[in-house]
SERO-4910 file (N, C-alpha, C, O; in steps of 0.05 Angstrom, whole numbers):
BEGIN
 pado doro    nc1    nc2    nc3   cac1   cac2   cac3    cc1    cc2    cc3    oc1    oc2    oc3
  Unk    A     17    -24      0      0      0      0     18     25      0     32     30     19
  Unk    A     17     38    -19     24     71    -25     25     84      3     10     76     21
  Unk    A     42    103      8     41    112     32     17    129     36      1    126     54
  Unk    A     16    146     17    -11    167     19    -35    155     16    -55    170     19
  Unk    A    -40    122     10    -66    118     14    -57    101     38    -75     87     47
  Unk    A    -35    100     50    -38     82     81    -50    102    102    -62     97    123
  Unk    A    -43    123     93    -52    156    113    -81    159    115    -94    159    135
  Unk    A    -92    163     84   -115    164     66   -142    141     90   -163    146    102
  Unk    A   -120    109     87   -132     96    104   -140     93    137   -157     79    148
  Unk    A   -128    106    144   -114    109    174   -135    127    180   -151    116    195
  Unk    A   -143    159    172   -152    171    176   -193    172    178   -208    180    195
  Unk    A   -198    156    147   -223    145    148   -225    128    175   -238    135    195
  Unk    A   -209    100    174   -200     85    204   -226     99    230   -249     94    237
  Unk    A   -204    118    235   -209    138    253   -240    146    252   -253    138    272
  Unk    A   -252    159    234   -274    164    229   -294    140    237   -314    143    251
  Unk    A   -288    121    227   -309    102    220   -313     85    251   -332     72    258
  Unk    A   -286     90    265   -286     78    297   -297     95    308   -295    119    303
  Unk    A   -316     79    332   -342     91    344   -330    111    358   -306    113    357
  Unk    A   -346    130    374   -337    154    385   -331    127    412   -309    124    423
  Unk    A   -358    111    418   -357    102    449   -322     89    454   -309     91    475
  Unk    A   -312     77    427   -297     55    427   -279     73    433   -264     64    450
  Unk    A   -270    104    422   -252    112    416   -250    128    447   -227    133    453
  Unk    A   -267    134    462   -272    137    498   -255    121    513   -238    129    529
  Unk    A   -260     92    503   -244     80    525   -215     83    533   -204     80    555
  Unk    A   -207     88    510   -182     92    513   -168    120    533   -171    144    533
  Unk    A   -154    103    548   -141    122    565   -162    146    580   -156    169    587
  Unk    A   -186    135    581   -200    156    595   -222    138    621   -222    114    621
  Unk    A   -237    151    638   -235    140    655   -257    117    659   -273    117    641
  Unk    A   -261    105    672   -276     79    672   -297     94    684   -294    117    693
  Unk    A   -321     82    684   -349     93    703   -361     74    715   -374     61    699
  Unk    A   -362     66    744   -371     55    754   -407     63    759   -412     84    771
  Unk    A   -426     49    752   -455     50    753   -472     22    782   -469     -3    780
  Unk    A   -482     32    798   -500     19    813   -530     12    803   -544     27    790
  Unk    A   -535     -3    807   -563     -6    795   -574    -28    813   -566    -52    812
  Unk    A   -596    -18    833   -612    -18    851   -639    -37    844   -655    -18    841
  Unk    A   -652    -56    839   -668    -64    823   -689    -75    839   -685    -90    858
  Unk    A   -716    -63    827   -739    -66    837   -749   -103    825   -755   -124    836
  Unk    A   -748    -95    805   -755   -121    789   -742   -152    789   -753   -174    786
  Unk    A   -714   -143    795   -689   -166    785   -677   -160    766   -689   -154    745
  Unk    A   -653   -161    768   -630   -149    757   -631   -160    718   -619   -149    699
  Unk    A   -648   -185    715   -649   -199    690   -672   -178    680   -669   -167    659
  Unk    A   -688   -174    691   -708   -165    679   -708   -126    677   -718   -112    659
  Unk    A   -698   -119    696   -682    -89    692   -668    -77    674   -670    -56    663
  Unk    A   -647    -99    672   -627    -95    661   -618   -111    631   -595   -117    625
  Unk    A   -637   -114    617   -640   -139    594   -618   -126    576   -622   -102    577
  Unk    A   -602   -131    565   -581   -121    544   -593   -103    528   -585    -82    518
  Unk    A   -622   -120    525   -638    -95    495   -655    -79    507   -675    -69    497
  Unk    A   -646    -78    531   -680    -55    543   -677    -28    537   -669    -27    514
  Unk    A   -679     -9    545   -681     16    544   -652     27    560   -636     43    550
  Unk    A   -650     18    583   -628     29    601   -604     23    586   -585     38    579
  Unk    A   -607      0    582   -564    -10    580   -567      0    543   -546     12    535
  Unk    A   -584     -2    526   -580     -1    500   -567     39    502   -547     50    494
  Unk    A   -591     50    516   -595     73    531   -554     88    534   -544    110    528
  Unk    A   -551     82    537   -521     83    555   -505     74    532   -495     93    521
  Unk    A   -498     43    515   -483     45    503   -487     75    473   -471     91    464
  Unk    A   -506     72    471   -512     94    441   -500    119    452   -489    130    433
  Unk    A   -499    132    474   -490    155    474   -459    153    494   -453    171    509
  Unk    A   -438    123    492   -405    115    501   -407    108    515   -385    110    526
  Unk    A   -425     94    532   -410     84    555   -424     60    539   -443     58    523
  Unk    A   -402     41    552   -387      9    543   -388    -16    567   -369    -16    583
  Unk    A   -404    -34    570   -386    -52    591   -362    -64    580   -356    -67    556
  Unk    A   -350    -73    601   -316    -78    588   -303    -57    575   -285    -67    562
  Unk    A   -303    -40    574   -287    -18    564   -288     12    582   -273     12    602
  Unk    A   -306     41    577   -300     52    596   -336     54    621   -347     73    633
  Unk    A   -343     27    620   -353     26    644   -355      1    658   -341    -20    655
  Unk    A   -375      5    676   -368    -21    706   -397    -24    714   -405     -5    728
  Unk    A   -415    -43    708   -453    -47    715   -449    -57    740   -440    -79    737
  Unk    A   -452    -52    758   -465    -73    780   -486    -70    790   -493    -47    797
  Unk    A   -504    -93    793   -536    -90    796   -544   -109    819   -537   -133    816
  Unk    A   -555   -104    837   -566   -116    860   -594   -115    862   -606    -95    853
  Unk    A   -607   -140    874   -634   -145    871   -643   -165    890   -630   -184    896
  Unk    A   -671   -158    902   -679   -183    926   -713   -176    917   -727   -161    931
  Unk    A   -724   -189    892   -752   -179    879   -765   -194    909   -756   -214    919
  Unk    A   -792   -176    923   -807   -184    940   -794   -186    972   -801   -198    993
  Unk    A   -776   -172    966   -765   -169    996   -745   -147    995   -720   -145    992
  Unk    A   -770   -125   1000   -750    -89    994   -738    -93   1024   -722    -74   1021
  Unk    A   -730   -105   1057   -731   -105   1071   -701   -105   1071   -690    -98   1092
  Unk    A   -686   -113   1052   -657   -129   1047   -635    -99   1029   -611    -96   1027
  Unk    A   -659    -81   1019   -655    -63    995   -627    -40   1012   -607    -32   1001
  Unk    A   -636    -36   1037   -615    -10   1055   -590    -27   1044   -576    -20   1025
  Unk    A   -585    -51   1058   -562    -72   1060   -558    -77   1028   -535    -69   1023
  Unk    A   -568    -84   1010   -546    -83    983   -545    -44    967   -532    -34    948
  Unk    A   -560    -34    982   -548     -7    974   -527     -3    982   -510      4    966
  Unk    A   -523     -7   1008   -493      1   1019   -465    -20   1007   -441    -16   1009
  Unk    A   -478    -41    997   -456    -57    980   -460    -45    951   -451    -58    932
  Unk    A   -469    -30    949   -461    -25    926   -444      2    928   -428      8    912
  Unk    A   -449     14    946   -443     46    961   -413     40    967   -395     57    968
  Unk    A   -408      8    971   -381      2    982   -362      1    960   -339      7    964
  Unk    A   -371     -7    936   -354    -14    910   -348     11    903   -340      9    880
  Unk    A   -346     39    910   -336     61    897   -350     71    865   -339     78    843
  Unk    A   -378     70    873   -394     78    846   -389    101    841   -374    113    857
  Unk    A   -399    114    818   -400    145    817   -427    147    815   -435    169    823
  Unk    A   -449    130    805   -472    152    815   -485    118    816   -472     99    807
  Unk    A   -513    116    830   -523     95    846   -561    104    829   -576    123    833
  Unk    A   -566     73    804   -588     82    796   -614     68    809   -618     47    797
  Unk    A   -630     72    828   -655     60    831   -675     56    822   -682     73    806
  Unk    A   -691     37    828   -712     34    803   -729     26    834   -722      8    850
  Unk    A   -745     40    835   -777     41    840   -775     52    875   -759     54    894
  Unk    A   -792     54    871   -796     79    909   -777     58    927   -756     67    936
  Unk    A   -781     34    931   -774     22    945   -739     26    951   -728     38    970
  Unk    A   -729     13    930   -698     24    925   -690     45    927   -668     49    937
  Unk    A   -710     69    918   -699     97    921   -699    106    943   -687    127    947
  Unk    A   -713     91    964   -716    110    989   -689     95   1004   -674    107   1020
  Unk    A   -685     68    996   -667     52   1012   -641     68   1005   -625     73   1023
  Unk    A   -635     75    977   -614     79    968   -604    121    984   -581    130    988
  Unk    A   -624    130    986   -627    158   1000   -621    146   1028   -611    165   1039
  Unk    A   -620    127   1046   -618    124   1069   -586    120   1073   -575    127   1094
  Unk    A   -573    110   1056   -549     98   1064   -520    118   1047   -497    110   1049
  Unk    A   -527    141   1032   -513    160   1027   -527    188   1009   -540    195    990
  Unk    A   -513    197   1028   -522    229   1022   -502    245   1005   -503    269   1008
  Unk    A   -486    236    988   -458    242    983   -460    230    947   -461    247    930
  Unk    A   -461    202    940   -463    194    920   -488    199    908   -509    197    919
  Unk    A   -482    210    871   -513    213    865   -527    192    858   -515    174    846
  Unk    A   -559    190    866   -580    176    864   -594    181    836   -598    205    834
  Unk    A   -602    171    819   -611    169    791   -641    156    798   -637    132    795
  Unk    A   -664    159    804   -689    141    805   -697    133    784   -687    147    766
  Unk    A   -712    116    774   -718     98    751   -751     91    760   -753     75    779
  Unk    A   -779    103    746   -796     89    756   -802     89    785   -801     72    803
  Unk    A   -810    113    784   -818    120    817   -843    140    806   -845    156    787
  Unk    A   -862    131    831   -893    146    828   -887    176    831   -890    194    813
  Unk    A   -880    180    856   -889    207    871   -870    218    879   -873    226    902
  Unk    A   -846    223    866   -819    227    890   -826    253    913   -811    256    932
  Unk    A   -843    264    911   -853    285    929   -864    270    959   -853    269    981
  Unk    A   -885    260    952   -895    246    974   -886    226    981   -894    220   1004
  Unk    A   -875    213    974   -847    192    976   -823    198    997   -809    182   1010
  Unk    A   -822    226    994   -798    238   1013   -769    236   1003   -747    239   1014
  Unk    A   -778    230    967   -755    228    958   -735    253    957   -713    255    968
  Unk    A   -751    272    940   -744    299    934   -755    312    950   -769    300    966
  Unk    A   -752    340    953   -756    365    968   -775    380    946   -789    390    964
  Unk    A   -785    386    929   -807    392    899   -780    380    869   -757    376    862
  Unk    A   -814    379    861   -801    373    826   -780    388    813   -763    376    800
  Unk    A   -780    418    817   -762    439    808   -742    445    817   -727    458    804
  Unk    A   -736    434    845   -716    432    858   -704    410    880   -704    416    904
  Unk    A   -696    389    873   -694    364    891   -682    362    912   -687    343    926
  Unk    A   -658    383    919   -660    392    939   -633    376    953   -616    382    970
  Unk    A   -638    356    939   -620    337    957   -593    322    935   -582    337    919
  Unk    A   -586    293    936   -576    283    914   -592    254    911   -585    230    911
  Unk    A   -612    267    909   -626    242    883   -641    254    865   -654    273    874
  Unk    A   -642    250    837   -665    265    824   -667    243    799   -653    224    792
  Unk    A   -693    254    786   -690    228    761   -723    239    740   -734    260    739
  Unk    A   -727    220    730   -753    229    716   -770    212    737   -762    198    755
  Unk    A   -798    216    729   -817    203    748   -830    192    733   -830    198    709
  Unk    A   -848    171    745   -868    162    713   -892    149    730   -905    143    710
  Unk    A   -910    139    754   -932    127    751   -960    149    754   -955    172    761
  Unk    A   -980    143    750   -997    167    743  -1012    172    759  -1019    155    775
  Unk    A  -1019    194    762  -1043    215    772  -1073    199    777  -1083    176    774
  Unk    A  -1078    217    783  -1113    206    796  -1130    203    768  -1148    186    766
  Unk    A  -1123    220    745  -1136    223    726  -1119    200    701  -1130    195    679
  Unk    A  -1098    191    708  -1085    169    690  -1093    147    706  -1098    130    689
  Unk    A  -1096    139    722  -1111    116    738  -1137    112    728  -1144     91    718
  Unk    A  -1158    140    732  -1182    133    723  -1190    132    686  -1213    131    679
  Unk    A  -1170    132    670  -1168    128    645  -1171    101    639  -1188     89    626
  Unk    A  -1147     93    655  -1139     63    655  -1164     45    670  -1167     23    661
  Unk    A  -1174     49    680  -1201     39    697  -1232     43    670  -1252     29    666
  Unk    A  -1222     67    659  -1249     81    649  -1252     62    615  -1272     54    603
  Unk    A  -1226     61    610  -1215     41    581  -1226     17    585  -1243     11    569
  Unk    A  -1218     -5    609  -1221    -28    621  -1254    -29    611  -1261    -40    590
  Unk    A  -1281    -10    633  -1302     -7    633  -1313    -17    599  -1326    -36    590
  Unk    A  -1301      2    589  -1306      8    563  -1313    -20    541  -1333    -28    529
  Unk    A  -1288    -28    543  -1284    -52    529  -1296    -77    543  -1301    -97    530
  Unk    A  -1300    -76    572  -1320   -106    578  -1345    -85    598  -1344    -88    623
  Unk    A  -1363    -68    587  -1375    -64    602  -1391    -83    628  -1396    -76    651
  Unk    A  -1396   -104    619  -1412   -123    645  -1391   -119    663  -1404   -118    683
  Unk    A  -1364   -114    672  -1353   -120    695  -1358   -105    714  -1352    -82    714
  Unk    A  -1373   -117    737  -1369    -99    768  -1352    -95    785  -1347    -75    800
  Unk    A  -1337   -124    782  -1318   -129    813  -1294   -139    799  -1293   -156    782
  Unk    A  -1270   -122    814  -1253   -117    802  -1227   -130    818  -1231   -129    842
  Unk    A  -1206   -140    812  -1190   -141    843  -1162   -125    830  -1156   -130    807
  Unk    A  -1151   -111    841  -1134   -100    854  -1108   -118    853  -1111   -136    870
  Unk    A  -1087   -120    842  -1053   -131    857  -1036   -108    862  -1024    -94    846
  Unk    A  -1036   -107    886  -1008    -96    887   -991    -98    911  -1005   -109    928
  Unk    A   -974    -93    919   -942    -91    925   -944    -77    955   -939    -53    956
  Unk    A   -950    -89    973   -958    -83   1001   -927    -63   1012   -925    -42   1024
  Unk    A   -912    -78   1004   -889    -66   1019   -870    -36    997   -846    -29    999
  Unk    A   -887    -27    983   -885    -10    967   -900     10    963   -921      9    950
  Unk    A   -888     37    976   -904     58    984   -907     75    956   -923     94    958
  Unk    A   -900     74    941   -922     85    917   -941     72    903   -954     80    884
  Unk    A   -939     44    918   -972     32    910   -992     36    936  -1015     29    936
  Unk    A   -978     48    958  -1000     55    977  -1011     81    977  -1030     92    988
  Unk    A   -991     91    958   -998    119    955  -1024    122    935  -1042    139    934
  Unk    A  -1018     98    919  -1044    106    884  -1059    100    900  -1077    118    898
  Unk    A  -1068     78    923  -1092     52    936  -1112     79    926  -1125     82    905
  Unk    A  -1109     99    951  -1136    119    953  -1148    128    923  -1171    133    915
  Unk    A  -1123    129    911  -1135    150    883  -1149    120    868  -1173    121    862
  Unk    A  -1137    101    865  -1152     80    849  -1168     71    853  -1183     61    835
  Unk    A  -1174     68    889  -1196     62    894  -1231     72    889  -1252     61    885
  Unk    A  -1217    105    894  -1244    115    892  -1251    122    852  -1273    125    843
  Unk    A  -1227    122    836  -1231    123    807  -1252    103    810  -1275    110    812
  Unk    A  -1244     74    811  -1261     44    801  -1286     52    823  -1305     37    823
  Unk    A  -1286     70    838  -1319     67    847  -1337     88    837  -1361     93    839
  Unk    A  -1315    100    824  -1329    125    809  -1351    106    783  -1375    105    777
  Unk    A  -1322     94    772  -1348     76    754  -1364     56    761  -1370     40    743
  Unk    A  -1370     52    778  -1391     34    799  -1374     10    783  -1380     -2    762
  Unk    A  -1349      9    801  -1341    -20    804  -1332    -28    826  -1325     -8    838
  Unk    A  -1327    -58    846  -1313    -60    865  -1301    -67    865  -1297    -88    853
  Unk    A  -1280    -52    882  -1253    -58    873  -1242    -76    906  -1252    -70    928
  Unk    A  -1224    -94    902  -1213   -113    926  -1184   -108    919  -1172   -114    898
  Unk    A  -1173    -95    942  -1146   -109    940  -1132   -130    947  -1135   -143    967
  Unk    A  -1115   -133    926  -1103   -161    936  -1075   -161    936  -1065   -154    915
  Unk    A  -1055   -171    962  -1034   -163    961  -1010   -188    942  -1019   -211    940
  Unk    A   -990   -185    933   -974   -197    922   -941   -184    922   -934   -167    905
  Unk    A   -923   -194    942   -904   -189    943   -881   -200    927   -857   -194    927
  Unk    A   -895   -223    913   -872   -237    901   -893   -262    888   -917   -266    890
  Unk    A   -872   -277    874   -887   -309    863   -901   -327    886   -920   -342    883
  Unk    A   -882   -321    913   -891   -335    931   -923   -332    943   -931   -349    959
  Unk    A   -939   -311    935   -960   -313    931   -987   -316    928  -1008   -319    941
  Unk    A   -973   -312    895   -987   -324    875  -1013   -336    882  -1035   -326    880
  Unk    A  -1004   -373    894  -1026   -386    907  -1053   -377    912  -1074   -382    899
  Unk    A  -1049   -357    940  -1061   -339    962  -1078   -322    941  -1103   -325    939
  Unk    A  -1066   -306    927  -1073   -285    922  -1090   -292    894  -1106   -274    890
  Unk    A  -1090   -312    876  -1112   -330    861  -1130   -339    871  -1151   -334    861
  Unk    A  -1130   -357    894  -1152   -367    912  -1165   -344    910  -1186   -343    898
  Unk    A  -1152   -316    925  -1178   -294    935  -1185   -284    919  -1205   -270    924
  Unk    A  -1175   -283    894  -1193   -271    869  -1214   -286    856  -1231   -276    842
  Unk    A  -1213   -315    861  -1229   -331    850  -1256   -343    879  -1280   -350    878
  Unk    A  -1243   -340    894  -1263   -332    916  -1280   -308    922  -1301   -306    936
  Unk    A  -1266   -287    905  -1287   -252    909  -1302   -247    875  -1314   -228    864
  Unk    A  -1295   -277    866  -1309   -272    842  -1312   -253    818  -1328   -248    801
  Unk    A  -1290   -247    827  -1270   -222    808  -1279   -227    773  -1276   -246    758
  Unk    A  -1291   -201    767  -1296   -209    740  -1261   -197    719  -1255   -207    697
  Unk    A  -1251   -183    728  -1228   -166    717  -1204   -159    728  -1209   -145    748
  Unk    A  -1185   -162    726  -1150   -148    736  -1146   -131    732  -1153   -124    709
  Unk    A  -1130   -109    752  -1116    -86    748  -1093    -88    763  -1094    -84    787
  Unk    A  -1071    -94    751  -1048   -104    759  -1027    -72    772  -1025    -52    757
  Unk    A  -1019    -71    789  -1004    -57    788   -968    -66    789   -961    -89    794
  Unk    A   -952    -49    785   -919    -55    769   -915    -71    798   -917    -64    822
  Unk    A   -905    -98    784   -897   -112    823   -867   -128    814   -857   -130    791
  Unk    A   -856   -136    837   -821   -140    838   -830   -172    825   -828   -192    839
  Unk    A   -841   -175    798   -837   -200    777   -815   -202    756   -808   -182    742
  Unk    A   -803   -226    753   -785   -229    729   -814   -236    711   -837   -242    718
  Unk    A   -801   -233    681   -815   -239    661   -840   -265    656   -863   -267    647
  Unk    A   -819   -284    669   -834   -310    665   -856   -309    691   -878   -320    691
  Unk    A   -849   -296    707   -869   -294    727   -904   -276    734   -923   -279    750
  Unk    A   -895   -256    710   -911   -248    698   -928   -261    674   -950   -252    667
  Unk    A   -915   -283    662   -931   -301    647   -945   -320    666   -961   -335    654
  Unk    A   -942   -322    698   -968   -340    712   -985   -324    713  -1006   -335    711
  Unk    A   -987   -293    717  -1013   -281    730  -1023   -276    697  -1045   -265    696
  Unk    A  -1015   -280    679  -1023   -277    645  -1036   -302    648  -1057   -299    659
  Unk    A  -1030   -325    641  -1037   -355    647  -1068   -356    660  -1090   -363    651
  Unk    A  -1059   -346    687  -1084   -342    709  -1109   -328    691  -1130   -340    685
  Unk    A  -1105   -311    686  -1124   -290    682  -1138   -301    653  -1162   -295    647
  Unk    A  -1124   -314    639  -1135   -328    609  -1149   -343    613  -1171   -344    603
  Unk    A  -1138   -365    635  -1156   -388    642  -1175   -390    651  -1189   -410    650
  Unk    A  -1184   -358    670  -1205   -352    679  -1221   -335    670  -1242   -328    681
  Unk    A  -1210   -326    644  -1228   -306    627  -1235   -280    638  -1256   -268    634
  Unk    A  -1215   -270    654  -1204   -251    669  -1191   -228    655  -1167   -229    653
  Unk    A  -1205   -204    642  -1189   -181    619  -1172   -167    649  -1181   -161    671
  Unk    A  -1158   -167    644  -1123   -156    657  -1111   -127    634  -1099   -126    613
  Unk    A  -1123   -105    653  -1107    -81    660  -1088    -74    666  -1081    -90    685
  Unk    A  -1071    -59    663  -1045    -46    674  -1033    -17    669  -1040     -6    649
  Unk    A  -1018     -8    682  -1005     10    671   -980     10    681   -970     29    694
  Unk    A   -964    -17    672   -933    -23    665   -935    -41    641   -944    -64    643
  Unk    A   -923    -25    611   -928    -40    596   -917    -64    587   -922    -72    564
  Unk    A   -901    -78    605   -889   -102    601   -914   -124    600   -916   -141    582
  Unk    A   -931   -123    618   -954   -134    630   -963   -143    605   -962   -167    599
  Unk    A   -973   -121    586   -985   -128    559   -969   -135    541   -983   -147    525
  Unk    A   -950   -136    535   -930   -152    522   -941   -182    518   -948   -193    497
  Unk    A   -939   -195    548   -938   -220    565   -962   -227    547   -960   -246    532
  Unk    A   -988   -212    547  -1016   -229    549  -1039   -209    559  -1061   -211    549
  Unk    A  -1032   -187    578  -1054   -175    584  -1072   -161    570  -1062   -152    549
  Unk    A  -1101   -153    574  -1111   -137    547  -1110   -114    539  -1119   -104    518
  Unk    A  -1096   -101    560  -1088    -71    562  -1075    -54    573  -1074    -55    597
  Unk    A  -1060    -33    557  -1042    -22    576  -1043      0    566  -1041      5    542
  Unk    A  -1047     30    601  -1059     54    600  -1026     70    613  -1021     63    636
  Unk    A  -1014     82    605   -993    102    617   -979    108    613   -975    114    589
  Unk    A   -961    110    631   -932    127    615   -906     97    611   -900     80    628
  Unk    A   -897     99    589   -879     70    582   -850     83    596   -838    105    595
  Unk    A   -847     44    616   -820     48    628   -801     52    613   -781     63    621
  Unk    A   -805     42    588   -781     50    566   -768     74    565   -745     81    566
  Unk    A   -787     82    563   -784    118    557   -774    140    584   -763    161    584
  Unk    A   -785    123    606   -776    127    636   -749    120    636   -734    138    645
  Unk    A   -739     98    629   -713     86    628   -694    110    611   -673    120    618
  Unk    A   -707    114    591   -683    117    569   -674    154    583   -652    165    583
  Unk    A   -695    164    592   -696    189    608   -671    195    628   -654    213    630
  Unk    A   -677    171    642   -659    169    663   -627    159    658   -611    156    676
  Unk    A   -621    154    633   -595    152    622   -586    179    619   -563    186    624
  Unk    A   -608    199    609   -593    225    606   -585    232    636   -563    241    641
  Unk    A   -609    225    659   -589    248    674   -570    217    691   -566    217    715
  Unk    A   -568    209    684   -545    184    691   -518    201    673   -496    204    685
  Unk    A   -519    206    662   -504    217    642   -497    247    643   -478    256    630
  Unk    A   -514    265    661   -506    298    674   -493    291    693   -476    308    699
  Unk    A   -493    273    705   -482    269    735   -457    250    735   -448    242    757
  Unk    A   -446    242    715   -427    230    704   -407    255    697   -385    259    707
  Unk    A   -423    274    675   -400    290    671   -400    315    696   -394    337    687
  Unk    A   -405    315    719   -413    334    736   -429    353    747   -426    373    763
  Unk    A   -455    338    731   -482    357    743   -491    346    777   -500    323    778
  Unk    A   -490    356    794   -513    359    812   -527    355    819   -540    375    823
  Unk    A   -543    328    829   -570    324    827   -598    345    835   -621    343    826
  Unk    A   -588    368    858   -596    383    868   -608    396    849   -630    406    850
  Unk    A   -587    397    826   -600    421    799   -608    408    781   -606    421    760
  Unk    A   -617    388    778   -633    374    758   -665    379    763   -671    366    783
  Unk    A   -680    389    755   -713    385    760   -720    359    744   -713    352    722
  Unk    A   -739    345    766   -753    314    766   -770    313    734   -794    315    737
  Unk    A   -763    309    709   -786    306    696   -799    298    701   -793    283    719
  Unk    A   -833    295    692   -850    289    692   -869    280    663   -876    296    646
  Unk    A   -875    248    665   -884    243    634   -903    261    624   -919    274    637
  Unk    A   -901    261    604   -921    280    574   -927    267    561   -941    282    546
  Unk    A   -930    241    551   -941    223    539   -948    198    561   -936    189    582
  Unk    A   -977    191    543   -992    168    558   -994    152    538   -999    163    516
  Unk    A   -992    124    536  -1000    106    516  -1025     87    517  -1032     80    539
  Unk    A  -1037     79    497  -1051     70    504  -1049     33    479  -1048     32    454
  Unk    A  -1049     13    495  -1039    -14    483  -1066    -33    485  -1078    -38    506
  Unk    A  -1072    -42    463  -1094    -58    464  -1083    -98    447  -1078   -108    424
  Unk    A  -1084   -106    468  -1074   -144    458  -1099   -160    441  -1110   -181    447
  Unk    A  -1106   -144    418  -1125   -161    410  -1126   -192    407  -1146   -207    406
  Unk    A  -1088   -200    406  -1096   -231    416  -1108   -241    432  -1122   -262    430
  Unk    A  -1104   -224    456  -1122   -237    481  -1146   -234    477  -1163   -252    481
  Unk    A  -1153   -203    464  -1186   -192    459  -1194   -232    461  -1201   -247    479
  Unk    A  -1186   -235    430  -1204   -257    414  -1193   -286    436  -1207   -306    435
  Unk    A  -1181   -287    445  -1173   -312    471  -1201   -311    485  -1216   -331    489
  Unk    A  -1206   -283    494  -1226   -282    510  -1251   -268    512  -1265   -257    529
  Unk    A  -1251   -272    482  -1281   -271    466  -1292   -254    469  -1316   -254    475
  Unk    A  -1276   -227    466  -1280   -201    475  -1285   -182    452  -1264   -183    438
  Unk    A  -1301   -167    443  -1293   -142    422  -1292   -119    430  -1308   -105    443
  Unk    A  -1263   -112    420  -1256    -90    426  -1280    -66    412  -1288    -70    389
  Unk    A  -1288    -48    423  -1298    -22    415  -1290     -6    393  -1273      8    404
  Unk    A  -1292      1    370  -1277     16    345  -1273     44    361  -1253     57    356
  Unk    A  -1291     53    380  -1275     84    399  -1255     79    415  -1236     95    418
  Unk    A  -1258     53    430  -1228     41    434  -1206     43    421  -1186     55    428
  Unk    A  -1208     29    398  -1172     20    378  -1180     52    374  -1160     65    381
  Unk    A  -1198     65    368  -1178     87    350  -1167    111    358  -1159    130    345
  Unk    A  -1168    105    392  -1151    114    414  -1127    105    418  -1112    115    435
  Unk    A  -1119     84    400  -1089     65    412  -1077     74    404  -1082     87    384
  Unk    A  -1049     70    416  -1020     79    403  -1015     56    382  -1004     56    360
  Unk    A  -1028     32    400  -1014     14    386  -1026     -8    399  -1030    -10    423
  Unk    A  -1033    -30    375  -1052    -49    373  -1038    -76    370  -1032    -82    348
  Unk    A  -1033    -95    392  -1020   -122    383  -1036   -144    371  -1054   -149    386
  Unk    A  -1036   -158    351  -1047   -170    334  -1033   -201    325  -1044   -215    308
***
């Protein structure tokens, strides 16, 4: 090769090597915490939003960064104690995912920044100090909904199986932003003269319990709220709910993915991918203090017409032509 096209080559080279790839070199590693509501498999999937999130704009595992992710799904009681192991590995900023984690992860340092992922209310939570100013060092986007995104999601449900009265309720006893929605959801679903039961579910363990009492209160419908499930474990309460001819609500849209017939809110995806940016201010030296909490602007709305027709359901044409997006 000619010298001037070995240069010629060298230089394109350069160009055509990624910016991330071309970071690692000789610059500094980034150590990341990641706090996990769900389980670290299901948080953290290679293709989800977070980690895809992160490589597209340079950071690398094996190169200039460092993942470590801790997780105890259904037992936030354990969450203080792997925060502080993760607080111990010398992170630079510590990301949590859901009230539970975030408050654990605010208990055990005041010093390292906190990134939240999927947290209802950080106000009433005691996460933040207000949305505009967090006051402290945790800040992040926020994403579960309002009294009036609850009663959407309730009001959709109605819509598409009007006969339903009695409703049950899952959610996450030891998770204070599902004790926080109880009041607002409760009184939405009685707004539309339905009854609503709660039923608690801290984990797979259960499962059992918490089927018996729905099939004992004669539950015509589900309204699932986001609980510490891996994937496959969310395919039993999908399973459950088919077999019983049970239309299953949510507003975490993984849920409908799985099998459920609907899903009303703001997508963790988009929560996730949010929270890379300010994962990413606080990396190059932002503040958490000076970050203000976004707050979602888009609501989606997901209709499983597989399931519709599983469970001999027709969807409403003022329904679909409200959807973002229709699985088929």
């Amino acid at each position: 090769m000619r010298r001037r096209e070995f240069i010629t080559f060298l230089g394109g080279a350069a160009v055509a090597w990624p910016l991330s790839a071309r970071g690692q070199q000789g610059g500094k590693v980034y150590r990341i915490g990641f706090l996990s509501y769900r389980g670290c498999g299901a948080s953290l999937d290679p293709n989800g939003a977070f980690r895809r999130g992160l490589r597209e704009i340079g950071y690398v595992e094996g190169g200039n960064l460092v993942l470590e992710c801790r997780d105890a799904p259904g037992r936030v009681e354990h969450f203080p104690d792997l925060a502080l192991e993760l607080v111990r590995l010398k992170i630079d900023v510590l990301v949590a995912e859901g009230t539970p984690a975030s408050q654990a992860a605010k208990q055990v340092t005041t010093t390292i920044p906190i990134v939240m992922v999927g947290v209802a209310d950080p106000v009433l939570s005691g996460l933040v100090a207000s949305l505009a100013r967090p006051g402290g060092n945790i800040t992040g986007p926020s994403l579960y909904p309002t009294l009036e995104v609850a009663t959407k999601a309730l009001q959709l449900s109605k819509e598409i199986v009007p006969r339903v009265s009695r409703i049950a309720l899952l959610r996450d006893p030891t998770n204070p932003s599902h004790l926080l929605l109880d009041d607002r959801i409760l009184a939405a679903a009685r707004a539309l003269e339905l009854k609503p039961q709660l039923i608690d579910v801290r984990g797979a363990a259960d499962f059992q319990g918490a089927f018996a009492a729905i099939l004992e209160q004669r539950a015509q419908a589900l309204f699932v709220y986001p609980l510490p499930l891996a994937p496959a474990q969310i395919g039993q309460i999908v399973e459950f709910a088919l077999n019983n001819k049970l239309p299953g609500s949510t507003f975490w849209e993984g849920y409908v993915e799985q099998g459920f017939l609907m899903f009303y809110g703001a997508r963790l995806s988009e929560n996730s991918r949010r929270a890379v940016g300010y994962v990413d201010k606080v990396l190059k030296g932002a503040e958490p203090a000076s970050l203000p909490v976004e707050q979602p602007t888009k609501f989606d709305l997901v209709i499983n017409l597989k399931t519709a027709k599983m469970l001999g359901l027709t969807v409403p044409a003022t329904v679909l032509a409200q959807a973002d997006e229709v699985i088929e």
